[in-house]
N, C-alpha and C positions, 0 to 999 in steps of 0.2 A: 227519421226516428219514430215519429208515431206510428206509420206503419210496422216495424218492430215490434215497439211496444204491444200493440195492438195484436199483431199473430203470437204472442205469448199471453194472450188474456189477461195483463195488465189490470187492475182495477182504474177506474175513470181518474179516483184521487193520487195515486201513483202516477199515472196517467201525466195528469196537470201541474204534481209537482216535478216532476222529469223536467218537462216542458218548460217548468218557469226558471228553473236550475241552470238550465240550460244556456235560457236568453240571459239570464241575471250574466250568468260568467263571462259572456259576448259582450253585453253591455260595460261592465267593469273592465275589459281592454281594450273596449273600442275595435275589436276584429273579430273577422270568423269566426268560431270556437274552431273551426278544421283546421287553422292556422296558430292555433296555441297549443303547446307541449307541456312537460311534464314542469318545467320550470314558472311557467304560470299558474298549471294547477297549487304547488306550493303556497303559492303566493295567494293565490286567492281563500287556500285553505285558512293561512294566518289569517289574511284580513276578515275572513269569518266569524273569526274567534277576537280580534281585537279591535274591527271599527264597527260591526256591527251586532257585537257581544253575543252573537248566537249558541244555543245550548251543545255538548256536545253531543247529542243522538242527534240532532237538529243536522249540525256539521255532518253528522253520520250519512243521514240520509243524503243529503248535498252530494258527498264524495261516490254514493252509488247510484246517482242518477250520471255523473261524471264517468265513473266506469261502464258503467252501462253504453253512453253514447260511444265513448271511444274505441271498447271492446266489439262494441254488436252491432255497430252502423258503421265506423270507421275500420274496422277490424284491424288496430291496432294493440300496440303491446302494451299492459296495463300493472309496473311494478307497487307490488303491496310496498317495499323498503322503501319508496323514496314518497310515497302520497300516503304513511301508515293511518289507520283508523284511530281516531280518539277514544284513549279509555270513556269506558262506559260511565255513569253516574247512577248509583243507586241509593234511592231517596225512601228512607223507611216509612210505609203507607203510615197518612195519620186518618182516622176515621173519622166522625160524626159520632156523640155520642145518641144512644134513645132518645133524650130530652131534648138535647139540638134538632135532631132529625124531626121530632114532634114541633118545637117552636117553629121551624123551616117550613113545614106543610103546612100549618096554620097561618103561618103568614100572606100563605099566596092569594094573592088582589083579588082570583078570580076562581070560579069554581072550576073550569076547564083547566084554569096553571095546577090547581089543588090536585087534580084527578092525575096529571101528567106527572107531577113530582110523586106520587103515591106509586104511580109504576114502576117509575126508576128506580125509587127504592124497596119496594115488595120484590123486583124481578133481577136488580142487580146487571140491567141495560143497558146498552149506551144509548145515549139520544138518537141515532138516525134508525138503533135496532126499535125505540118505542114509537118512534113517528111511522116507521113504516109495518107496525102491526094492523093485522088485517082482522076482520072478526072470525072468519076460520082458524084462526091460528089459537083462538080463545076456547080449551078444552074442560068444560065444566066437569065432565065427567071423569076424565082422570084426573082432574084439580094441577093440567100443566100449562103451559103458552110456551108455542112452537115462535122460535125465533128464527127467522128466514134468510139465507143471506149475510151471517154478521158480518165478525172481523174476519178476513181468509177466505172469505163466499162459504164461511163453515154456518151449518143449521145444527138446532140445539135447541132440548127444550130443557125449560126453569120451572120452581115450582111457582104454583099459583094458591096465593093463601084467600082462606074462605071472604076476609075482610076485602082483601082486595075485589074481591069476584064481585061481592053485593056491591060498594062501590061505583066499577064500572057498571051494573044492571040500572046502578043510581041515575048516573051519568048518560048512559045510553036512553032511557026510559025518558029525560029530561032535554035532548036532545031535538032541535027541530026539525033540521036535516039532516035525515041520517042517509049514509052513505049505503051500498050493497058492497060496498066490499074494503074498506076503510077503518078499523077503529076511531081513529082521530082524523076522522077528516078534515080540509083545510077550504071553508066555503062562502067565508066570510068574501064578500066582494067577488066570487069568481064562480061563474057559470060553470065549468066542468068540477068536478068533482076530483079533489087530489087528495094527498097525506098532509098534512100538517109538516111545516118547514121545521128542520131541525132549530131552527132560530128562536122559531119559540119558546121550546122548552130551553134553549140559551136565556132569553128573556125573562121567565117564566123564572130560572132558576136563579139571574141574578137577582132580581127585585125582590122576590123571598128571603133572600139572603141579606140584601141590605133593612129591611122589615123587619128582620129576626136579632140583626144586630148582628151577626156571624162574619163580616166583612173584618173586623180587627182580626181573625183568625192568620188571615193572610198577612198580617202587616210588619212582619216580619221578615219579608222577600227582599232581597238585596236589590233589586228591580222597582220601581215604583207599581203599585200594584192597581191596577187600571179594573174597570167596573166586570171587560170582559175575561179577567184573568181570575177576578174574585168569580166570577157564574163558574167558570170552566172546572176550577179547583174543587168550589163547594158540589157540582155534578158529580166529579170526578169520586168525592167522599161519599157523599151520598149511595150514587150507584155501582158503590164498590160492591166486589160478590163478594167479600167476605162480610161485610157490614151486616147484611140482613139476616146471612147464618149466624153471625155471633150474637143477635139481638136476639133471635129466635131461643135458641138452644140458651141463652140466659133467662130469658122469659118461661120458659118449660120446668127449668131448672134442675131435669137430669137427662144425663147423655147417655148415649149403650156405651158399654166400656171400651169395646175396638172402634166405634168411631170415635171416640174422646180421646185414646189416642193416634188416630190419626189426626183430629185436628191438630191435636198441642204439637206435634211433627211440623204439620205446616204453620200455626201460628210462629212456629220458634223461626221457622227457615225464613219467615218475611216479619219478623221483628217484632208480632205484636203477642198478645197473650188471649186466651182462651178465659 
């Protein structure tokens, strides 16, 4: 199966979770997975959903690591009627307002958490896109940052606002070891030179979060809402792309008229307002 996976260019996280999918379903009948059929897949689909309360995109991806192994390693026949996909769940973005978003930065412990939550939300990033910015990718001249590699191995660049920029010169210029090729180096304890682990600004964004008092936001989750689910969500808010444009363009306080109605277009299609 890895081999497969692998001559189809797979990403590494795809990759691991194929892989763990895999052994999970083996492990829960005690047999081969080669020697289980369509009647255990059922089975194991329910128990997904009702002993281990998994989401259903979650289950989604589950049942296409499962087709995957059966189709394109077994070359087996793989019926959509009898293993159908779980309807999808869509959950209308809730964002952070300005003032949160300000409390939340201010919060953080440390001036490197400070500088790191200020990316995510100036650039609208996910975490592994800000950890692994490099300082070429930092374009003062055309005021953008080139994002390498996101989600899809898609590149893309975001805007980069003035505050931000001086910021990182802040940061950078206060820096002891600075890296040749690293934004956020990660150097603390470790003789080579790496990125800074995605964990941190996991870290980084829980602790701000509960400092800020933004942790009741969550507590409303049918789920008990554990410290990593609170980091996850308030990131998730935070470095949402629409958050920073809609902060922006209310902060300016007039839009050109075609893009104002493009935005209200997309604000209406994903639930929020303009």
């Amino acid at each position: 199966m890895l081999e497969e996976l692998r001559r189809r260019n797979y990403a590494e996280s795809t990759i691991h979770a194929y892989n763990h999918t895999v052994e999970h379903f083996s492990r829960h009948f005690h047999r081969s997975p080669d020697q289980l059929g369509p009647e255990q897949i059922r089975q194991y689909q329910a128990a997904l959903f009702t002993r281990w309360k998994l989401a259903p995109n979650t289950v989604t991806q589950r049942l296409a690591a499962l087709r995957f192994f059966y189709v394109q390693v077994l070359k087996r026949g793989w019926s959509v009627g009898e293993t159908p996909y779980p309807k999808k769940v869509l959950h209308l973005p809730e964002m952070l307002s300005q003032e949160e978003v300000a409390r939340l930065i201010d919060a953080a412990e440390f001036p490197f958490h400070r500088i790191l939550l200020m990316t995510l939300y100036a650039t609208g990033a996910r975490r592994a896109e800000v950890a692994h910015l490099k300082i070429s990718d930092i374009d003062s001249q055309r005021m953008v940052i080139h994002i390498r590699g996101g989600k899809g191995r898609k590149d893309r660049d975001v805007m980069l606002s003035p505050k931000l920029l001086d910021a990182l010169r802040v940061y950078w210029r206060g820096l002891k070891r600075k890296s040749t090729d690293w934004l956020f180096p990660a150097t603390a304890g470790i003789r080579r030179v790496i990125p800074v682990s995605t964990k941190v600004l996991w870290i980084a964004c829980q602790q701000a979060a509960e400092r800020a008092g933004l942790e009741h936001k969550h507590s409303q989750s049918a789920r008990p809402c554990l410290p990593w689910q609170v980091c996850r969500r308030t990131q998730d808010r935070l470095s949402c792309r629409r958050t920073p444009v809609r902060h922006r363009l209310l902060a300016a306080g007039t839009v050109p008229p075609r893009l104002g109605r493009l935005l209200q277009a997309a604000f209406r299609r994903t639930g929020t307002r303009a």
